[in-house]
N, C-alpha and C positions, 0 to 999 in steps of 0.2 A: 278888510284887513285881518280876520280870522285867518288863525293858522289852517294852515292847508291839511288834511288827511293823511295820514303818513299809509295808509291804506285804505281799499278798496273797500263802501260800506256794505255789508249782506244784511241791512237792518232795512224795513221798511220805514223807520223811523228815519227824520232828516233832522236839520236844522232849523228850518225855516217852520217844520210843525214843531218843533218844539218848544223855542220860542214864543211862537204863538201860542204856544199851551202856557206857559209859564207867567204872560203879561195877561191872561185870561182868568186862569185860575188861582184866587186870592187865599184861598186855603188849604186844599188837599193837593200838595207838586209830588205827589211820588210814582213808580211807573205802572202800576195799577189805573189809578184815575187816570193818566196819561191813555192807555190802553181803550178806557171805558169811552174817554171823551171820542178819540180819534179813531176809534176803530180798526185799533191795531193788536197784536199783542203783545203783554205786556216784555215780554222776555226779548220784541224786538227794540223796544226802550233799554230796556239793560244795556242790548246791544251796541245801540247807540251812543251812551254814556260812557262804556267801559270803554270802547275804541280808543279815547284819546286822556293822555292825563296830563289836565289841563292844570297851571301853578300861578304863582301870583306877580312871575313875571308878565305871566302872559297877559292879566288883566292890566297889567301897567303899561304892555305894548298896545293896547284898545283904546282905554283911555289919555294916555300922554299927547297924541295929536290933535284934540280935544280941547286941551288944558294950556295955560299959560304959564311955564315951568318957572317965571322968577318970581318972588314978592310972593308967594300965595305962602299961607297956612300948611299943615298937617295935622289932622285929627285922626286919634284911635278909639275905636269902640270895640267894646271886647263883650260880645251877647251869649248870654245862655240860654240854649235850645234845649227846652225839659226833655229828659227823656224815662222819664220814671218807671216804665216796667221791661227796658232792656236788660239784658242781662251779659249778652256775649258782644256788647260790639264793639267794635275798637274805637280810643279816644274817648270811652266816657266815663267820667267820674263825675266826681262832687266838687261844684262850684259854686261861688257865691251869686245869688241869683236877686237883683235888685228889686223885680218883679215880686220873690216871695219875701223878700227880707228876713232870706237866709239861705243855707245850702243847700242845694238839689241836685239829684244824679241828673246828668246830659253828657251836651257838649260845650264847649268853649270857642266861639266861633271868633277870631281878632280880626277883625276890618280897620284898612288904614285909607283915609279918604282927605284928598287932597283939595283943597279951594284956590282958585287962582285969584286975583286981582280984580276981576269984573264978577266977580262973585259966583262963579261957573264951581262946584266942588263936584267932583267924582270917586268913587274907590278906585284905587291903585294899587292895593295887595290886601291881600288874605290871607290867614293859616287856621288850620282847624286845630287847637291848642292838645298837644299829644305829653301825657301825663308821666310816659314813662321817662325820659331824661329830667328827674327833679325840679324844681326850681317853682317860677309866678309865671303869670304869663306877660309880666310887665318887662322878663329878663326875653322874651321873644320879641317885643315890639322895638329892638334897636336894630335887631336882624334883619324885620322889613325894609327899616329905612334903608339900608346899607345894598340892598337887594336891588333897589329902584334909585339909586345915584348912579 
């Protein structure tokens, strides 16, 4: 049920290795390691990635035939990813980080995961919390829900 390719891939990189890279590798997911493990390069992992921009509907269309859409929960976690010596990259700032018990430069990553009735929970959206339109990030998580009704 993956969306389909809106084009043709020139990446030697696929889905199925990469995947497999990702439920393999418990620390280092970036396209480097990818490259190193898989024997590819890495710039054909960029390739990969960039092809398609994937949103939080899409992971609601993955999960929702899954899930049993009446009587369940919704849960938000909203995790900060350190990122302490970037400098240029977009979406990070200073967040509160419950790990350090206090502010640190990252990202703001908000997951909204839904539990059904037989106890089955999955994510169902996500947003990477983007600092420039003011606000919390408590003012985005009504936006998810409204996205996935």
């Amino acid at each position: 049920m993956i969306r389909k390719n809106t084009r043709p891939s020139t990446a030697r990189c696929t889905l199925l290795m990469y995947i497999s890279f990702l439920l393999g590798e418990p620390k280092y997911g970036s396209c480097s390691r990818l490259a190193g493990v898989m024997d590819i390069s890495h710039d054909s992992a960029n390739r990969f990635l960039q092809r398609e921009c994937y949103e939080g509907k899409d992971l609601y269309n993955e999960s929702a035939p899954l899930l049993i859409l009446k009587g369940g929960t919704l849960g938000v976690d909203d995790s900060g990813l350190d990122k302490p010596y970037s400098q240029y990259l977009a979406f990070v700032g200073h967040f509160w980080s419950g790990k350090h018990k206090r502010s640190v430069k990252g990202t703001n990553l908000i997951t909204l995961y839904y539990t059904d009735t037989k106890g089955q929970h999955l994510p169902v959206n996500f947003r990477v919390y983007d600092l420039c339109p003011r606000g919390t990030s408590r003012k985005a998580m009504p936006k998810m829900v409204v996205v996935n009704v």
